[in-house]
Structure formats: structure tokens, C-alpha cells
C-alpha positions as CSV (number, residue, x, y, z in Angstrom):
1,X,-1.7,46.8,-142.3
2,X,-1.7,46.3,-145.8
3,X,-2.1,48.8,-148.8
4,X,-3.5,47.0,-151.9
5,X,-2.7,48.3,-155.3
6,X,-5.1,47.4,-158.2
7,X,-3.5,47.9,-161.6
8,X,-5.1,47.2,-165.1
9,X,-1.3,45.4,-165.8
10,X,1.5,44.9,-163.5
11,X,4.2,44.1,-165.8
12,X,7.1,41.8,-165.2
13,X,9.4,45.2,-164.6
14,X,7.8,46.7,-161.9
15,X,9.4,44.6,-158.9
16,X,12.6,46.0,-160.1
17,X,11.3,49.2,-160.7
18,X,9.6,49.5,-156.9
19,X,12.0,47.8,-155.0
20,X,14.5,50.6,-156.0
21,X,11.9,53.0,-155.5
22,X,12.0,51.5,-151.8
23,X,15.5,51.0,-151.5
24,X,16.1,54.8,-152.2
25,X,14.1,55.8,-149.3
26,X,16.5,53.9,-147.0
27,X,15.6,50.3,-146.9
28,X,17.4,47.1,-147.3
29,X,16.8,43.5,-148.3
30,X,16.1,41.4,-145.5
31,X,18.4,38.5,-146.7
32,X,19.5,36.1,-149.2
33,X,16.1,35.2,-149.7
34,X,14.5,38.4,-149.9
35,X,13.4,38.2,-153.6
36,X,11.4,35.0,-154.2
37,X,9.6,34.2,-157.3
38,X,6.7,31.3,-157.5
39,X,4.6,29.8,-160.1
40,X,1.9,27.2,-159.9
41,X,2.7,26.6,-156.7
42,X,2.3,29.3,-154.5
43,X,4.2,27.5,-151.2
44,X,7.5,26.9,-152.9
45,X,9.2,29.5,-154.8
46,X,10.8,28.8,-158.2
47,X,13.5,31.3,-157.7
48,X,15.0,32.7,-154.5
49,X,17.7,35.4,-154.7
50,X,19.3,38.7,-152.9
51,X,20.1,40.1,-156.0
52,X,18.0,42.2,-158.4
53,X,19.7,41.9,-161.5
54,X,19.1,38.2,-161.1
55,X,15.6,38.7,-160.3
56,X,14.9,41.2,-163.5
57,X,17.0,38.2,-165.8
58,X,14.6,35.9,-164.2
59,X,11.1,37.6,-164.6
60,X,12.5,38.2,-168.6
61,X,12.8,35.0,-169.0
62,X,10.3,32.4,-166.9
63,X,6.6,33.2,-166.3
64,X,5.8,34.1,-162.9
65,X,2.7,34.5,-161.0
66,X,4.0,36.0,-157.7
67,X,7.1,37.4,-156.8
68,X,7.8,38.7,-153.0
69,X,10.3,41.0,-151.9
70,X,10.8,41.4,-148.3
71,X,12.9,44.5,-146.7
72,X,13.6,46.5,-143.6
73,X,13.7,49.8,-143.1
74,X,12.2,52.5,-141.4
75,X,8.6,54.8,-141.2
76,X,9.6,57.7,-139.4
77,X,11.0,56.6,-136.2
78,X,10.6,53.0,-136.1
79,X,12.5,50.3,-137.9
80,X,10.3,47.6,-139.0
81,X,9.2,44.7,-142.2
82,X,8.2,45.6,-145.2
83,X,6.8,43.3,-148.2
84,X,6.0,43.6,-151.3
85,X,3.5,40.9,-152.9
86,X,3.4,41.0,-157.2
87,X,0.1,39.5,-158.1
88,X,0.8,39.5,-161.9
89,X,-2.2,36.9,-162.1
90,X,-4.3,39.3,-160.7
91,X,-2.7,42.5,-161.4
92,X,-2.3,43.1,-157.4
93,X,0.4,44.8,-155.9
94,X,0.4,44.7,-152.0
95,X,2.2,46.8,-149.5
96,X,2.4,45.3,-145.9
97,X,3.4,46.3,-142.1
98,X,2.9,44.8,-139.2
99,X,0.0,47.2,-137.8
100,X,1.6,47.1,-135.0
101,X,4.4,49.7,-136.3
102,X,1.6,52.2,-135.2
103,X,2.3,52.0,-131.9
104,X,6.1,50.8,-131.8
105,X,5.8,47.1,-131.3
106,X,4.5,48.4,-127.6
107,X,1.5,47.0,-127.2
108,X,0.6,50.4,-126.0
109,X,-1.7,51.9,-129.2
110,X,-1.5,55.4,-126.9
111,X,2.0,55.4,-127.9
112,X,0.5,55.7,-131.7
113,X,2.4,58.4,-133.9
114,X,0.4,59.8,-137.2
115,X,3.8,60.1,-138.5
116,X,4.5,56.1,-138.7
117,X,1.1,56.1,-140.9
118,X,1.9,59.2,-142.9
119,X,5.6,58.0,-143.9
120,X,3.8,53.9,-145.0
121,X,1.3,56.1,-147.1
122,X,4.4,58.2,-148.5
123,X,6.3,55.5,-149.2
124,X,2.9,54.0,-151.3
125,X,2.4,57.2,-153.0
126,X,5.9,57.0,-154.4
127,X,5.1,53.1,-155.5
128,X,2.1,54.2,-157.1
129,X,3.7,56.8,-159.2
130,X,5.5,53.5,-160.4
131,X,2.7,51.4,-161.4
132,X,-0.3,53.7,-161.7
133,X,-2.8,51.5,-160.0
134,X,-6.9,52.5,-160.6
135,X,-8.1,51.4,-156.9
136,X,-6.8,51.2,-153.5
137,X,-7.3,49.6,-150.5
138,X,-5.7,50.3,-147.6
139,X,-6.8,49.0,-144.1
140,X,-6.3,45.5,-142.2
141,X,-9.1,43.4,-143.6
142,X,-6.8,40.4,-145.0
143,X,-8.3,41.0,-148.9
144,X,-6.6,38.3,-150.9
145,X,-5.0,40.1,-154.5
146,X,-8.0,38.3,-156.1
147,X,-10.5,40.2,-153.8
148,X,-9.6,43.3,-155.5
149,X,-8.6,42.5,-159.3
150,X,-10.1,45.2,-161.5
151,X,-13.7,43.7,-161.8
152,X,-13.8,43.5,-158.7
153,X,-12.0,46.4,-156.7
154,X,-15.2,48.9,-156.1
155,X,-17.4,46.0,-154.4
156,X,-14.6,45.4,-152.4
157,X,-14.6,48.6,-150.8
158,X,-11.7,49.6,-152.9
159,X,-11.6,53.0,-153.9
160,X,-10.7,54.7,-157.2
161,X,-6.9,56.5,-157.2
162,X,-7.5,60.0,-157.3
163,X,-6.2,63.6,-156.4
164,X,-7.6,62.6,-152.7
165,X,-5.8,59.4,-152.5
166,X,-4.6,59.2,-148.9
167,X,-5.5,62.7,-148.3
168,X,-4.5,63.8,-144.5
169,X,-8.2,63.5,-143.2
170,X,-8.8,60.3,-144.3
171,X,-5.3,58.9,-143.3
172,X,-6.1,60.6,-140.1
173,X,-9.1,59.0,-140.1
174,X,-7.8,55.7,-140.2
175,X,-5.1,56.3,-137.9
176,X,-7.9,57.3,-134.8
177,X,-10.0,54.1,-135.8
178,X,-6.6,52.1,-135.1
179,X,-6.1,53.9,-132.1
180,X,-10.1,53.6,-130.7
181,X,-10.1,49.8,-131.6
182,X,-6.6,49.0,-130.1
183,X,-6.9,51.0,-126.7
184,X,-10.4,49.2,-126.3
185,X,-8.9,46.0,-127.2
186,X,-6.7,46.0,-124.6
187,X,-8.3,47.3,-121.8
């Protein structure tokens, strides 16, 4: 599951800025390679670290097009990955979960809670408060950060941030569809 943030800038601050956001709500870096910083070439990273005052010194001071920060924590209940993707090329911040977190890794979308969802678009809310993003996407449709740059965002079934921005209805919404699809999935 993947929340994608669309900014009109994501500046060079706002992985330090959101990964203590995230770390305040209990999480933890994943390991020494949980911060990771790449440039033309988006399969090896230019800068690998566990440490966010390196990371900040190293955004100040190289260009960047994506930096990835990977932690663990928990939504609600259930431990489980989180990452952060910085698309500063395309202005693209992306929150992600294994959709399977619904359910508790059980392979048993019955044992769903509305809480797991709720708590992932808590923890989202907070991150946009950080970086103020104009559209949203949230859902599992694999977009790619340059699906959903600004010029782009609305036809890709983005939706503008507003006062309704995961409302409970439409986060309920969501949650059921998950649910519906899974349960017929598997039976």
C-alpha cells in the first residue's frame, strides 16, 4: 500500500524533517543502511548511512535525486516496514506498507482491522503537515513518483489535499475494497 505525496518542492530538508516526524511516533531505522541516497543511477546509492546528521551533511552538500529511508515500527497492533521514497526530481514523496499489514501478515484479509489503515493514514497526515503536498494518492496501483508529479497528479487519479483528505468514510471505503478483493482472492 502506498501513499503518494505530490509537492510543488520537496526540498533537500524534508527527509530529516519526516524521518523524525516518524521516529517520534515509535519507529526505528531498520539498519546501517537504512538511509540511502542515489543519483544518476537509481540501483546503486551514492551514500548509505544509519545516521541522520550524516544524511542532512550529505543532502547540504551533493545533489540527490532519491533518498530512501527504511524503518520498522508499528500501526496499531502490528509491527511492520515502513519506507520512505524522496523523489526530489519529481517532487514525490511516497509512503509504503506491505498491504498485507491489513490483515496481519495472515493471509486471512477477515482478520483485517480498520485500525492498521487508520494509524498508516495518521502517521501520513502528520508527514504531510511536514511537506504540504497538493495531491494524494493512496491505494496499491504501483504509480511510479513521475506518474504523479504536479502536471500530472489529477489524471492520475490523484486527488487534491483538502479538509477531506483521508476522511473516515473514504478510508473506510478503501479499507472494505481491500477486504472484498482479498477474501475473493483467496477463496
Amino acid at each position: 500500500m502506498e501513499c503518494l505525496l505530490t509537492c510543488r518542492t520537496l526540498a533537500k530538508q524534508a527527509p530529516l524533517d519526516v524521518t523524525n516526524a516518524v521516529l517520534s511516533l515509535g519507529f526505528a531505522l531498520t539498519d546501517a543502511d537504512s538511509l540511502q541516497v542515489f543519483g544518476d543511477d537509481r540501483i546503486l546509492p551514492v551514500f548509505c548511512s544509519e545516521s541522520l546528521p550524516a544524511l542532512g551533511e550529505y543532502l547540504s552538500e551533493h545533489p540527490a535525486r532519491v533518498c530512501i529511508v527504511r524503518v520498522v515500527g508499528s500501526f496499531a497492533d502490528i509491527k511492520t516496514r515502513l519506507r520512505l521514497d524522496f523523489d526530489f526530481e519529481n517532487n514525490v514523496l511516497v509512503l509504503a506498507v506491505p498491504e498485507d499489514f491489513l490483515w496481519g501478515f495472515s493471509a486471512k484479509p477477515e482478520l483485517a482491522r480498520f485500525e492498521r489503515l487508520l494509524a498508516f493514514a495518521n502517521c501520513c497526515r502528520q508527514v504531510m503537515s511536514i511537506v504540504h503536498p497538493e495531491f494524494l494518492y493512496l491505494d496499491t496501483e504501483l504509480l511510479h513518483p513521475e506518474d504523479v508529479r504536479i502536471d500530472r497528479a489529477e489524471n492520475a487519479g490523484a486527488v487534491r489535499v483538502g479538509p477531506e483528505t483521508f476522511s473516515e468514510a473514504s478510508l473506510r471505503e478503501l479499507f472494505e475494497w481491500y477486504v472484498n478483493v482479498y477474501t475473493k482472492r483467496w477463496d
